[in-house]
C-alpha positions in Angstrom: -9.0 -57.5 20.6 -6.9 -55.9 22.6 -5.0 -57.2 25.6 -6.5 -54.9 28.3 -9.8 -56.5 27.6 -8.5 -59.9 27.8 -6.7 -59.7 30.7 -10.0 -57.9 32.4 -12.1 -60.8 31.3 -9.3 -63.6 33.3 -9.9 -61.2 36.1 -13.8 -61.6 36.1 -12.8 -65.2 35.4 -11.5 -65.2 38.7 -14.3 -63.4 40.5 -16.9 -65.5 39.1 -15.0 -68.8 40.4 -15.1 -67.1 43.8 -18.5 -66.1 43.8 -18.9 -69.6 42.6 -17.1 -71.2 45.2 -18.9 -68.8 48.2 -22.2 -69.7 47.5 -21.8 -73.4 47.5 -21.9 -75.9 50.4 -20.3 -78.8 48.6 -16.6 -79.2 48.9 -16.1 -79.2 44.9 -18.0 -78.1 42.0 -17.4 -78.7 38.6 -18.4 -76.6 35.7 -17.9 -76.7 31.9 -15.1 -74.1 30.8 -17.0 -72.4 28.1 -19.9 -71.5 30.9 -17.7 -70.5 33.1 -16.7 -67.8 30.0 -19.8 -67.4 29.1 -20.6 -66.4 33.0 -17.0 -63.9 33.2 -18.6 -62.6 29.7 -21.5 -61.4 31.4 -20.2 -60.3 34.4 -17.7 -58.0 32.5 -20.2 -56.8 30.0 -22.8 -56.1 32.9 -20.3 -55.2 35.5 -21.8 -57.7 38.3 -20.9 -60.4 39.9 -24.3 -61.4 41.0 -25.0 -65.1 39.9 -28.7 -64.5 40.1 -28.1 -61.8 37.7 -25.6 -63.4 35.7 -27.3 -66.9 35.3 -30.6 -64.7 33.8 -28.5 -63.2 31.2 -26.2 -66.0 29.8 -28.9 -67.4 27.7 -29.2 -64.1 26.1 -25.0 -62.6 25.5 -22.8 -64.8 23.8 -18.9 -64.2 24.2 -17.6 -63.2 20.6 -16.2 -65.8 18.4 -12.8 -64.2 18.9 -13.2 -65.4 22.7 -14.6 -69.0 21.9 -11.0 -70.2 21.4 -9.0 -73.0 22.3 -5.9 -69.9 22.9 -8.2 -68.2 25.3 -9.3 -71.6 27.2 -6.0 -72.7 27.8 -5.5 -68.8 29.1 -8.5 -69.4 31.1 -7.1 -72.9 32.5 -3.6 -71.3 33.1 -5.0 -68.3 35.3 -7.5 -71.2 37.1 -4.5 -72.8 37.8 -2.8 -70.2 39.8 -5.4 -69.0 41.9 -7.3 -71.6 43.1 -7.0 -75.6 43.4 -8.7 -77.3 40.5 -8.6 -80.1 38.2 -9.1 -80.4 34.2 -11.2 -83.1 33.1 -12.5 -84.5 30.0 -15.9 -85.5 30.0 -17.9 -86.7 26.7 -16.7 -83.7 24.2 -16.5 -81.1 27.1 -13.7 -79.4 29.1 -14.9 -79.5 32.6 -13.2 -77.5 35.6 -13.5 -78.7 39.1 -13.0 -76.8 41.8 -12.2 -77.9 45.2 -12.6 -76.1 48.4 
């Protein structure tokens, strides 16, 4: 896969945590890191950032295999890292990110 792809997919990363973040009230949400790829997945494949839209369709597109790595989710994390303020958790066998406001 090549690197131009990758890097566009941590950019919809990125716009899918800020959509995320705009259309909550709470002051933190916390999501599991492979839905939030599954969700950037969609969004880059479908070229919207429209949860509404995106929600509908994750059931139906699943990120390649190639995508479903530890590499990538720790690429994922990394980028999370430096744009907004967020904590990695553990949680039964899940990677969870939460965001804070």
């Amino acid at each position: 896969m090549p690197d131009s792809e990758k890097s566009k997919l941590l950019e919809h990363v990125v716009l899918v945590s800020k959509e995320l973040l705009k259309s909550t009230r709470s002051r933190s949400i916390s999501i599991k890191l492979r839905t939030l790829l599954r969700y950037a997945y969609v969004s880059y494949r479908r070229r919207t950032t429209d949860l509404n839209i995106i929600r509908g369709l994750v059931p139906r597109v699943r990120p390649p295999s190639r995508l479903a790595n530890q590499y990538f989710y720790r690429e994922i994390e990394r980028v999370l890292r430096n744009n907004f303020r967020i904590k990695i958790e553990n949680r039964r066998q899940f990677r969870y990110v939460v965001f804070y406001k």
